[in-house]
Residue, then its C-alpha position, 0 to 999 in steps of 0.5 A: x500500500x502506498x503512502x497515498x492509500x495510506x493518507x486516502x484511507x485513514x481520512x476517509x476511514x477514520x479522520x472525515x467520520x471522527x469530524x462528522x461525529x464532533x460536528x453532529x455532538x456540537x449541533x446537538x448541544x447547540x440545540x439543547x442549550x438553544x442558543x451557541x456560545x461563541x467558544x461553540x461558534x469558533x469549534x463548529x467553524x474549525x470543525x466544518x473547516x478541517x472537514x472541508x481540507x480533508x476532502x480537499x486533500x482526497x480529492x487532490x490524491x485522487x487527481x495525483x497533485x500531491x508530491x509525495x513529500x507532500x503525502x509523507x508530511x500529511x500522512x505523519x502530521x494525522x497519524x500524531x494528531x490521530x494518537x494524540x486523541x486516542x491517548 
């Protein structure tokens, strides 16, 4: 398996749905609570914006625009994200 399959599959496998389910709990305490504070604002832009660069991302490998430097640089950086959260 390539490094590209690698950074295609742990976004779509695991990065993409980890920030759907993050958006979808922070809707649903926006709409218990009724009102959003600012600090849920500023999460909920940041989740929707990760979101968006992720699907950039795939989109690009899919296209093969990336440099594999590039691929190996993404890859590591969400493998660190991705083990700092499970810690």
């Amino acid at each position: 398996m390539t490094s590209a399959d690698k950074l295609k599959n742990l976004l779509e496998i695991e990065i993409i749905p980890d920030l759907e389910v993050a958006i979808d709990e922070l809707f649903s305490a926006i709409d218990k609570a009724k009102n959003a504070s600012k600090e849920q604002k500023d999460d909920l832009e940041e989740l929707r914006e990760m979101r968006t660069e992720c699907f950039a991302i795939v989109e690009e490998l899919g296209r093969n625009e990336l440099e594999e430097d590039e691929i190996e640089e993404l890859l590591a950086e969400l493998v660190d994200m991705k083990t700092d959260e499970d810690a």
